[in-house]
C-alpha positions as CSV (number, residue, x, y, z in Angstrom):
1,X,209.0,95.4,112.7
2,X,211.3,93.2,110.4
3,X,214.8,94.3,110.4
4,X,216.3,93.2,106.9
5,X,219.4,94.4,105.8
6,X,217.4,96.7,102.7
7,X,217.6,100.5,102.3
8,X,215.3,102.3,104.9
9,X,214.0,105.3,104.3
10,X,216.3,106.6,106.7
11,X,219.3,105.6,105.2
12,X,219.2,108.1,101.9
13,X,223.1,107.9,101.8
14,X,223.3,104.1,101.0
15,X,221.8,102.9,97.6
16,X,219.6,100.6,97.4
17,X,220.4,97.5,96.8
18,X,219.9,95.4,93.1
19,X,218.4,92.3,94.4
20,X,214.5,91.9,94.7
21,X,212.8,91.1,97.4
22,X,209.6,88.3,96.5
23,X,207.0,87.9,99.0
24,X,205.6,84.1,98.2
25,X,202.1,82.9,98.9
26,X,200.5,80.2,100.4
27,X,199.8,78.5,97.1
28,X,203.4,78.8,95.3
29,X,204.8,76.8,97.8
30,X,201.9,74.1,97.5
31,X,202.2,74.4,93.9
32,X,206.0,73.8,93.8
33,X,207.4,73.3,97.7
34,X,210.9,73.6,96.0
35,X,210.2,77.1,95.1
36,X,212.5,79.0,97.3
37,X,215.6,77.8,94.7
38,X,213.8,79.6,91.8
39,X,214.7,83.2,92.9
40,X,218.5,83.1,92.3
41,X,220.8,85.5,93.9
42,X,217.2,87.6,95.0
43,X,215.6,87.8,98.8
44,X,212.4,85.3,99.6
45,X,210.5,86.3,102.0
46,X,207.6,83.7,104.1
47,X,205.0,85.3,105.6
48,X,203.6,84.0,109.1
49,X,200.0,84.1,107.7
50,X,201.9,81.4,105.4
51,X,203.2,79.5,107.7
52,X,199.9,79.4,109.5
53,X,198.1,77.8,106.5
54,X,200.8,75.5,105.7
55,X,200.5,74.1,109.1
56,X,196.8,73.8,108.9
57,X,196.7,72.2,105.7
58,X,199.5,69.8,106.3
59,X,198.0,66.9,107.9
60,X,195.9,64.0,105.6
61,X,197.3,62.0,103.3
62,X,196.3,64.4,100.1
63,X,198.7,65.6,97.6
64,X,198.1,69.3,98.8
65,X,199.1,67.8,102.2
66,X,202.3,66.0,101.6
67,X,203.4,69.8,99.3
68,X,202.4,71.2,102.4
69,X,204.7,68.6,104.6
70,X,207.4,69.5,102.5
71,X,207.5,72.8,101.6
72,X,207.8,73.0,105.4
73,X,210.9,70.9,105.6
74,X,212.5,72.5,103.2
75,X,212.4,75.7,104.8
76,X,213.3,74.1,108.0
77,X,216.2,72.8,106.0
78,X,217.1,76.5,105.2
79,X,216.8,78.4,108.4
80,X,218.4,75.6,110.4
81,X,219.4,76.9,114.2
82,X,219.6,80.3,112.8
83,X,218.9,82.6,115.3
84,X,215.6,84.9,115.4
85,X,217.5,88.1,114.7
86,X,219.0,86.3,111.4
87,X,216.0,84.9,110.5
88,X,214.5,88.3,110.1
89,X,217.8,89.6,108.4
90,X,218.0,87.0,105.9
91,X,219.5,83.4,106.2
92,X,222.0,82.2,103.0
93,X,219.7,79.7,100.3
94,X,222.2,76.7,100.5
95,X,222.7,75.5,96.9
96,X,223.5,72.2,97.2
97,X,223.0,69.3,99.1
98,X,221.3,69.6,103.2
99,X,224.3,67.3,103.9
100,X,226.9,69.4,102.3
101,X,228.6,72.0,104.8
102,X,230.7,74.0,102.2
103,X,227.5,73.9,99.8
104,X,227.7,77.3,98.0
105,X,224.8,80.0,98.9
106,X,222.6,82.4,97.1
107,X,220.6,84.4,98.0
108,X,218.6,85.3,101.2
109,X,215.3,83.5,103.0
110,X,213.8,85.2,106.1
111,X,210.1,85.2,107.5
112,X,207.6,88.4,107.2
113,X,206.0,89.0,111.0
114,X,202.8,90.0,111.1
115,X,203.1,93.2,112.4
116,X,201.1,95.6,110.4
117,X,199.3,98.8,112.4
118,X,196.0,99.8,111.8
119,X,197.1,103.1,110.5
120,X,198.8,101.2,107.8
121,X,196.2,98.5,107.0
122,X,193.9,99.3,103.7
123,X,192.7,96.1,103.8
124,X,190.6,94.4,106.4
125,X,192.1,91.9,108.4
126,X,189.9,89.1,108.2
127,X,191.3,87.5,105.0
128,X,194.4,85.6,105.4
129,X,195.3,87.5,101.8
130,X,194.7,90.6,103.1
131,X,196.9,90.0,106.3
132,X,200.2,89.2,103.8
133,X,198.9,92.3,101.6
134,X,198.7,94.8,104.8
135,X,202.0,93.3,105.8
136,X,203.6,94.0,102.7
137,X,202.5,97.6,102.7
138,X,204.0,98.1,106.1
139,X,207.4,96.6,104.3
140,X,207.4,99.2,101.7
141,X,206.7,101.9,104.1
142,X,209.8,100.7,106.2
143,X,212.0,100.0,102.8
144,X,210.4,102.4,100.3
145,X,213.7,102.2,98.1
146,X,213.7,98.2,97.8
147,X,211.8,96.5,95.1
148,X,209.1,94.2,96.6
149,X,207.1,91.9,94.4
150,X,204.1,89.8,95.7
151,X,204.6,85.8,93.9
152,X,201.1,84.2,93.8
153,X,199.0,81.9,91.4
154,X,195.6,83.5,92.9
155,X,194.6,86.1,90.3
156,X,192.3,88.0,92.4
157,X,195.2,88.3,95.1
158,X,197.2,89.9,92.2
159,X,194.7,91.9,91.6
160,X,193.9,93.5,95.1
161,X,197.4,93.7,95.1
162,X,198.6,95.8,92.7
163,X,195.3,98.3,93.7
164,X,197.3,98.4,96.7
165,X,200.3,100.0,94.7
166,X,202.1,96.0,95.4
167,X,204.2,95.0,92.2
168,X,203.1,90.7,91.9
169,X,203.4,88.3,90.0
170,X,202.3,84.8,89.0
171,X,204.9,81.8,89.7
172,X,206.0,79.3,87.1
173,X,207.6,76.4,87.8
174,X,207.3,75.1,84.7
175,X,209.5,77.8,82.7
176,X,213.2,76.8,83.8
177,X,214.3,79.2,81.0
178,X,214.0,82.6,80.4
179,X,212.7,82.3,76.9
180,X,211.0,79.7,76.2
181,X,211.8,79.7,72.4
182,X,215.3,78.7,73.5
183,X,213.6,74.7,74.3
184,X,214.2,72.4,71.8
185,X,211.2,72.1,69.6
186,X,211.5,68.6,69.1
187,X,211.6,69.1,65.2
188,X,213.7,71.4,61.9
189,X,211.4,72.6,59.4
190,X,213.3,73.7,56.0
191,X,211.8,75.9,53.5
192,X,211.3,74.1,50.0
193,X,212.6,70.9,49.8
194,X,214.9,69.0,52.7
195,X,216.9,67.2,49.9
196,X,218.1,70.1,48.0
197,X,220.4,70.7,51.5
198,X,221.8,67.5,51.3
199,X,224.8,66.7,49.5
200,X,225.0,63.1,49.5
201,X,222.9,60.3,51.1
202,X,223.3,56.7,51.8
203,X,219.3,55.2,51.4
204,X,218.7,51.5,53.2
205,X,216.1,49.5,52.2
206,X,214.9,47.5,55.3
207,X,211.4,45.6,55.7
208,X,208.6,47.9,56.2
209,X,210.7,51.2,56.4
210,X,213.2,53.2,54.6
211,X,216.4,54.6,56.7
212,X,218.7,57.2,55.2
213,X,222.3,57.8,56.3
214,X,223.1,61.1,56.2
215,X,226.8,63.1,57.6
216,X,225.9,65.7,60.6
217,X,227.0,68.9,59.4
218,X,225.3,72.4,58.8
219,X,221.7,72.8,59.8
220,X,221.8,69.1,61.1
221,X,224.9,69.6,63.0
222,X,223.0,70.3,66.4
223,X,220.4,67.4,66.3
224,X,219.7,64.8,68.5
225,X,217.4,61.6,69.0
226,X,213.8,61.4,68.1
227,X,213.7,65.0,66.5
228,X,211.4,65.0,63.5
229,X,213.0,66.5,60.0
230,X,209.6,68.1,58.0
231,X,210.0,70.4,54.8
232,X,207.9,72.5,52.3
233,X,207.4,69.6,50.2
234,X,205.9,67.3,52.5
235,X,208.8,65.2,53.1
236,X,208.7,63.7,57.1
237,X,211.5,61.8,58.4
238,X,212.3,61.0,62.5
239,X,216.0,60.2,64.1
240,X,217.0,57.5,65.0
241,X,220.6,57.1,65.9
242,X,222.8,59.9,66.2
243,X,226.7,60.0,66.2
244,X,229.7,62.4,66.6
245,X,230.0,62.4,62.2
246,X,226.4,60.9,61.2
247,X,223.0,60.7,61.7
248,X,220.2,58.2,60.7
249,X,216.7,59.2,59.3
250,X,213.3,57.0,59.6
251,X,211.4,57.7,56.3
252,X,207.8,58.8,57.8
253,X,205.0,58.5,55.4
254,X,202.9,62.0,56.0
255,X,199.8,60.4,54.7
256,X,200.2,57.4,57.0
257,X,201.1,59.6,60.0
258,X,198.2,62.0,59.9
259,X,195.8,58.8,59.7
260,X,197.0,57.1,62.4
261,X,194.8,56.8,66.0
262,X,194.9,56.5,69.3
263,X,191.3,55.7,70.8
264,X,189.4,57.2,67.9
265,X,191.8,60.3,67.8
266,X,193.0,61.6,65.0
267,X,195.8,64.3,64.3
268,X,194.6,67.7,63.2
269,X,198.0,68.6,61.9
270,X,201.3,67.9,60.9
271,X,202.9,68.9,64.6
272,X,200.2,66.8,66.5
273,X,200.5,63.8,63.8
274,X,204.8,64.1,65.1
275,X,203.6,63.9,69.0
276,X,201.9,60.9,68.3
277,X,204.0,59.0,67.2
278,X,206.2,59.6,69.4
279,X,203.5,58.8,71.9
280,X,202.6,55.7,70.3
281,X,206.4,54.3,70.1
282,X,207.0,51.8,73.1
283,X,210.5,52.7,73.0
284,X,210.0,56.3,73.6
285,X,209.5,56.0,77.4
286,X,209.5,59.9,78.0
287,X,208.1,62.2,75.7
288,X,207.5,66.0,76.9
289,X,204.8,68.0,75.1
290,X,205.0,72.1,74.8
291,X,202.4,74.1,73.5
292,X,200.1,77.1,73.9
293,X,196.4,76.6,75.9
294,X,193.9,74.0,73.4
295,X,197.3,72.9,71.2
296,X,196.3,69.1,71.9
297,X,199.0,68.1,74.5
298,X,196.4,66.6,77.0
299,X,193.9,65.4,75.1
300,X,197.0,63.5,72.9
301,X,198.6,62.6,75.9
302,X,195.4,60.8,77.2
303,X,194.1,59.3,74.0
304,X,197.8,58.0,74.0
305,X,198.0,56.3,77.2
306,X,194.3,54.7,77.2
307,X,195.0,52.9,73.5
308,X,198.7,51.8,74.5
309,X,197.2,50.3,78.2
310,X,193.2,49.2,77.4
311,X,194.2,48.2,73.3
312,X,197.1,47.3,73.6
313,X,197.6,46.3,77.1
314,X,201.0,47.3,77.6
């Protein structure tokens, strides 16, 4: 029986408490061994079927094994020489660094015995899945007034799971923010035409490309390097330099830019034609690519990398 400091069912005079409780799999912590910092002020909670599978899979020299090696750590890290009895209640997520003794804390790690009767079990016992499910059904008949939510990436888990009555979830690691439309897109589109916004601009003629010297103000007040400016009218420029009162525009010919290639690969649109380019630019030494499922980051991405290292051999 875990003994977490939660609302039991026998305590109907204390309320519940706010925070959730998130019940990680095997694979979230292979997928991202940092994961235990992505639940904020909430209560993670290991299972020892998951522990069991991280040890087994831990040895080799794979990728999977080294996640394994040091998702392990980490939570060795966290629980430390706390004692069993805190373990089970929840030991403090230290927010800083492992070296740090005043590092601020949030929120609570602890580990999920397997301890699930028969009477309790609707799934059989064989499956190491099945195990964390039955386990977590034994937690919400012990806490009934505490939110628990299952984190995997294994779909079919979910699935079993919420037939079990189990709230999950899949994990992202890759969505640091809540929305994602807050991220920078990387580019301002303006309706109509980009120069009718501008009140004055100072045009240099230089060989081979055109810059334009414009004051940062208005809709160009929050911009920053390497952001693409595109309009209505088919006008495609790129920043270059960026200072506390101006801003400097590359002139991008949109012709030019939809037919270049990389590897035989061609842009299918104006967005794709803008990752490019900045793909293609051996000055641009990072360039992070967002976009829905078949959107072209990959495929971009690869053609990229092979024509800038085989063609070009840089």
């Amino acid at each position: 029986m875990v003994n977490l400091k939660l609302a039991r069912k026998d305590e109907t005079d204390k309320p519940a408490l706010q925070t959730i409780l998130y019940v990680l799999d095997t694979n979230v912590l292979i997928h991202d061994p940092n994961a235990l910092l992505n639940f904020e002020e909430h209560h993670v909670m290991i299972p020892m079927t998951v522990l069991e599978e991280l040890d087994k899979l831990k040895s080799g020299q794979k990728a999977q094994a080294a996640d394994c090696r040091q998702a392990i750590r980490h939570i060795d890290q966290i629980l430390g020489r706390a004692s069993p009895e805190d373990v089970e209640q929840g030991v403090p997520i230290k927010r800083g660094p492992p070296e740090s003794k005043n590092a601020p804390s949030s929120g609570h790690l602890s580990i999920l015995m397997s301890h699930a009767p028969d009477n309790l079990a609707v799934l059989s016992n064989q499956i190491n899945d099945n195990k964390i499910i039955n386990d977590i059904i034994l937690l919400q008949h012990t806490y009934p007034e505490q939110r628990i939510v299952l984190v995997t990436k294994d779909i079919n888990m979910r699935l079993k799971a919420r037939g079990c009555g189990i709230e999950s979830d899949d994990y992202h690691s890759d969505q640091l923010v809540t929305d994602i439309e807050q991220l920078n897109k990387g580019y301002i589109e303006f309706p109509g035409n980009f120069w009718d916004t501008i009140e004055h601009v100072d045009t240099e003629q230089q060989t081979a490309r055109t810059l334009h010297h414009l004051a940062r103000c208005g809709a160009l007040a929050d911009i920053y390097p390497n952001q693409f400016i595109i309009d209505e009218m088919g006008f495609l420029a790129r920043i270059i330099e960026v200072t506390e009162t101006t801003l400097t525009l590359l002139h991008i010919d949109k012709h030019q830019c939809m037919e270049q290639q990389a590897w035989g690969l061609k842009p299918r649109d104006v967005y794709q034609a803008m990752a490019l380019n900045l793909l293609l630019d051996p000055d641009v030494h990072l360039v992070d690519l967002t976009g829905a499922a078949g959107s072209g980051k990959t495929i971009l991405a690869l053609a990229a990398a092979i024509d800038r290292t085989v063609d070009n051999k840089q």
